[in-house]
MIZALUM-645263 format. One record per residue (C-alpha): residue number from 1; x, z, y. Coordinates in Angstrom, 3 decimals. Each point is the difference from the previous one (the first is absolute). Example, Ala and Ser with C-alpha at 12.3 -4.5 7.8 and 13.67 -1.06 7.14 Angstrom:
PT   seq          u          w          v
PT     1     12.300      7.800     -4.500
PT     2      1.370     -0.660      3.440
# end
This chain:
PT   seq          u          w          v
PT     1    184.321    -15.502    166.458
PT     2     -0.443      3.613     -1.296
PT     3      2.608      0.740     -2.705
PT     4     -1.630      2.603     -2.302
PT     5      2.231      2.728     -2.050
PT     6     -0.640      0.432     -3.606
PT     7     -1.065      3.638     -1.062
PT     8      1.785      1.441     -2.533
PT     9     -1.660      2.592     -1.815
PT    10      2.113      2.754     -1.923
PT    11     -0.490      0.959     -3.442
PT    12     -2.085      3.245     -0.721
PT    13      1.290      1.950     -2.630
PT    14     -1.858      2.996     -2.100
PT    15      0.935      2.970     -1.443
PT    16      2.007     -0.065     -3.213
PT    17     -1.708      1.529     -3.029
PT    18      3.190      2.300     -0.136
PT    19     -0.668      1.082      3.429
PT    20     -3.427      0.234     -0.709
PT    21      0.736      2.520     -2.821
PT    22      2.448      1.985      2.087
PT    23     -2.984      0.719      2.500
PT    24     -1.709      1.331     -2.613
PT    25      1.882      2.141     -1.180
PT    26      1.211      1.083      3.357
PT    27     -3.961      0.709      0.425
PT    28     -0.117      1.367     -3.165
PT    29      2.579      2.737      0.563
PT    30     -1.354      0.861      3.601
PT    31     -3.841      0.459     -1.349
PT    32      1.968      2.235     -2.475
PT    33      1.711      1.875      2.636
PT    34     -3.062      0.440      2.010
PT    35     -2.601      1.513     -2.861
PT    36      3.078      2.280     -0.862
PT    37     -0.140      1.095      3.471
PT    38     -3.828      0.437     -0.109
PT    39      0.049      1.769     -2.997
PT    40      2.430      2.493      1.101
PT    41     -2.143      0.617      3.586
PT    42     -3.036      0.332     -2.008
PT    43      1.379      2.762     -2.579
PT    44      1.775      1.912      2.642
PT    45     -3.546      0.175      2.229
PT    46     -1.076      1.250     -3.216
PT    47      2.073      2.467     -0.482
PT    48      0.101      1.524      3.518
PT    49     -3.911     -0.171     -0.005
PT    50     -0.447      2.264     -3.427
PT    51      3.110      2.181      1.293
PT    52     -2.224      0.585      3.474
PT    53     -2.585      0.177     -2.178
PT    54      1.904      2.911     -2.378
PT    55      1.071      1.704      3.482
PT    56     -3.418      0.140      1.245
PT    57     -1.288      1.766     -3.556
PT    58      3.000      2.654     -0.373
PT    59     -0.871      0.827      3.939
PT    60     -3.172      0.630     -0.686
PT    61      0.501      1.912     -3.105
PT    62      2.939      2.153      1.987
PT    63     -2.634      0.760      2.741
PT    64     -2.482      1.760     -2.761
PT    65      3.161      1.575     -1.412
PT    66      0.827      1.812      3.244
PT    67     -4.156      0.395      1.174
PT    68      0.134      1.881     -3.885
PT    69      3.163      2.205      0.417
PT    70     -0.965      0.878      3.763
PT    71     -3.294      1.199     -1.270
PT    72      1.167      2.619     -2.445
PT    73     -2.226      3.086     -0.609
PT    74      2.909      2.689      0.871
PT    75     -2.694      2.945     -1.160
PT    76     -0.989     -1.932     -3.414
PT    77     -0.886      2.371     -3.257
PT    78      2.871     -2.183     -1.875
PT    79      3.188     -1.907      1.123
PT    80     -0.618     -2.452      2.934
PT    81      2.576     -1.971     -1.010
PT    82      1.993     -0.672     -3.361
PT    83      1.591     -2.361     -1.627
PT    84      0.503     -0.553     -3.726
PT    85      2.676     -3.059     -0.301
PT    86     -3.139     -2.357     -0.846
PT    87     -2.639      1.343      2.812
PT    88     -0.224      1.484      3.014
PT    89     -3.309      2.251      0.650
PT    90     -1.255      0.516      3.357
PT    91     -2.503      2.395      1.300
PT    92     -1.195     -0.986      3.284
PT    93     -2.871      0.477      2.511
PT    94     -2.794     -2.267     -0.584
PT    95     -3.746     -0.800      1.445
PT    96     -2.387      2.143     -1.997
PT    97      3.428      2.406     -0.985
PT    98      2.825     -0.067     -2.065
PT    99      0.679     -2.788     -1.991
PT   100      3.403     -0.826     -2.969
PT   101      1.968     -2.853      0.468
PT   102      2.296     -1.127     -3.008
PT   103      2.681     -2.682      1.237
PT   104      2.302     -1.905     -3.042
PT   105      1.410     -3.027     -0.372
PT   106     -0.877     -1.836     -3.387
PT   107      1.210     -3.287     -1.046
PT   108      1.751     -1.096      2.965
PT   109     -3.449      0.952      1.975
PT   110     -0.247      2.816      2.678
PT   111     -3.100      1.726     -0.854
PT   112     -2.209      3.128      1.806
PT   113     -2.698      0.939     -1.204
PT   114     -2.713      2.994      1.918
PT   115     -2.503      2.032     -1.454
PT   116     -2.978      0.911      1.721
PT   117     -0.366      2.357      2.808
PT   118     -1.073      3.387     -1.496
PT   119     -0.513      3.477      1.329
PT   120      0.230      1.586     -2.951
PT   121      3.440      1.252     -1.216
PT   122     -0.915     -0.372     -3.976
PT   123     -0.548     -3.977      0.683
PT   124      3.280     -0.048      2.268
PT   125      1.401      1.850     -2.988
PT   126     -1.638     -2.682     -2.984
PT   127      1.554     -2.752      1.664
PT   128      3.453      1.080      0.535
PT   129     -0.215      1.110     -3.902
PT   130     -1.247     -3.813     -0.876
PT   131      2.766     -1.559      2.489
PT   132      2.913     -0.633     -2.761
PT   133     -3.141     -1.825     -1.893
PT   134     -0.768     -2.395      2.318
PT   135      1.233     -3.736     -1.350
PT   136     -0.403     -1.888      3.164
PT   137     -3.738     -0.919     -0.794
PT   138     -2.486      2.192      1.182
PT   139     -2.179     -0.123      3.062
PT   140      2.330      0.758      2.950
PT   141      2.898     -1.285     -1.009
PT   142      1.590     -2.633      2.363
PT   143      3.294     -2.473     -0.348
PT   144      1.351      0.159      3.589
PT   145      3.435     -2.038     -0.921
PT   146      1.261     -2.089     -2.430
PT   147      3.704     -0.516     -0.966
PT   148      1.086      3.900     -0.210
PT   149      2.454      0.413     -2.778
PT   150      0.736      3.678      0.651
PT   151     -0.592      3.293      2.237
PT   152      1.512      3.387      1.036
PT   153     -1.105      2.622      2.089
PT   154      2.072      2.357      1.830
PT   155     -1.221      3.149      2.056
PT   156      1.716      0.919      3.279
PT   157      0.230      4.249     -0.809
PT   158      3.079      2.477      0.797
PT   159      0.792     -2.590      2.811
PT   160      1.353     -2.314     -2.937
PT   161     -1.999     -2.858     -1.738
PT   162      0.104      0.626     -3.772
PT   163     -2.054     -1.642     -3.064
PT   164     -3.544      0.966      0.162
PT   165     -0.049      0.763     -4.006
PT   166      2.620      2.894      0.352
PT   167     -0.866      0.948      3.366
PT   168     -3.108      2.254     -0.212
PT   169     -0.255      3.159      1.834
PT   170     -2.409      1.444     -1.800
PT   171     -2.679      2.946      1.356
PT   172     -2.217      2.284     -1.584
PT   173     -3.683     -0.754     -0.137
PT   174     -2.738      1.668     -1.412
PT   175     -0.773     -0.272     -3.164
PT   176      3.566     -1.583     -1.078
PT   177      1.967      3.070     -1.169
PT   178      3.805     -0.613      0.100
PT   179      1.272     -2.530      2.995
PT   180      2.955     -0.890     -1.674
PT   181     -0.482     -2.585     -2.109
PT   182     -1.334     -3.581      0.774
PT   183     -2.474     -0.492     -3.126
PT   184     -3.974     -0.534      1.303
PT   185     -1.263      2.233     -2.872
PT   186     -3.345     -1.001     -1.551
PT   187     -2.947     -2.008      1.409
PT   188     -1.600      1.888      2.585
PT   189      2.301      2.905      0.201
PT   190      1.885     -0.500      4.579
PT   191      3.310     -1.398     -1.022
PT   192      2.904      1.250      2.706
PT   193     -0.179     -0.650      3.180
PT   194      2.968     -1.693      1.744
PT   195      0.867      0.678      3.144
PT   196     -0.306     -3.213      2.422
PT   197      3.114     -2.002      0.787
PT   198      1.081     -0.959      3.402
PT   199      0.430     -3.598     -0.542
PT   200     -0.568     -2.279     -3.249
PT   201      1.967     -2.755     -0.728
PT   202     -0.965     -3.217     -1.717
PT   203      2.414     -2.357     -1.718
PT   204     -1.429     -3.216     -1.428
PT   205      1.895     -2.661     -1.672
PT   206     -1.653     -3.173      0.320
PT   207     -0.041     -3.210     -2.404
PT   208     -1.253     -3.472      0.388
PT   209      1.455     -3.564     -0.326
PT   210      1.574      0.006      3.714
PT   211      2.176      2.828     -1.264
PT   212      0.195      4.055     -0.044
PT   213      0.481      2.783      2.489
PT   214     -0.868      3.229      0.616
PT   215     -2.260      1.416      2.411
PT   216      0.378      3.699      1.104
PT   217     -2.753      1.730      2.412
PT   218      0.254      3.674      1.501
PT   219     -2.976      1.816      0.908
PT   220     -0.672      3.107      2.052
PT   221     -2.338      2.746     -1.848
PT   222     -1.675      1.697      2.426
PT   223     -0.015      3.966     -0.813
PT   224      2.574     -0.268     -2.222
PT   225      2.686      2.896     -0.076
PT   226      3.922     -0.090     -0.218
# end
């Protein structure tokens, strides 16, 4: 006769409610962990997208800087290129003839502004009269970068760089009387003519919330003298 063993069946257990609440918080403090982590990937693809983005503005408005200074008129009625501590005024080569361009930075913005392309010297003249006018407003004017807390300008001359506002080799042009002194005279009277530099040299210092720097360009005037 068969002899049949009992089973014996062990006792399940569950969780404690003090392990229970241990998991939790375990959980608690990893889900904690894990948005901080998210968080912190998600604002620094942020901030390397609008610093790409800021790199890809300033290089464009550095290419129309140099395509502006490359294009000087060298035989212009009135300084090709001068610089006033709060503008810089171009005259350049343009499609339909010469045209004025008027670069400043204003509230932390980098700004050009370009008149139209005239053949006529007394509209050439007009607008470099109305230049220290402009406020930043009128048709032309552009914001190529944002964040610039300050500029200076040197000219490469004398095979030295020195500061573009103390710097001016001034020649004699009809119509302007004495060379030797720097002031534009009235409206519509040539102001002095400066003679070209060989190089100009742009220091920006840049703002914004990833921090400051400075950004310096050189670029080569073509027909300037020593």
């Amino acid at each position: 006769m068969a002899r049949h063993t009992p089973l014996r069946f062990r006792p399940q257990h569950g969780f404690t409610l003090v392990e229970v609440l241990v998991a939790l918080v375990v959980m608690s403090i990893l889900a904690g962990l894990s948005w901080q982590a998210v968080d912190a990937m998600v604002r620094t693809r942020q901030a390397v997208e609008q610093q790409s983005q800021r790199l890809v503005v300033m290089g464009t408005a550095l290419a129309q800087w140099e395509q502006d200074l490359q294009g000087l008129l060298t035989d212009a009625p009135l300084p090709a290129v001068h610089f006033d501590g709060a503008r810089l005024r171009l005259v350049r080569r343009a499609p339909g003839g010469v045209q004025l361009v008027v670069w400043s930075v204003r509230q932390g913005l980098w700004q050009r502004w370009a008149s139209q392309p005239t053949a006529l010297e007394a509209e050439l003249l007009q607008s470099w009269a109305q230049a220290p006018q402009l406020l930043g407003t009128e048709p032309g004017h552009i914001n190529l970068a944002q964040g610039v807390g300050a500029w200076q300008l040197y000219f490469f001359r004398g095979n030295a760089w020195s500061n573009a506002q103390s710097s001016a080799d001034l020649m004699a042009a009809a119509g302007t009387g004495s060379a030797g002194g720097a002031s534009e005279g009235p409206v519509g009277q040539t102001p002095p003519r400066e003679r070209l530099p060989q190089g100009v040299r742009l220091v920006l210092t840049l703002q914004g919330e990833s921090g400051s720097g400075t950004l310096l360009r050189d670029v080569l005037v073509p027909g300037g003298q020593p």
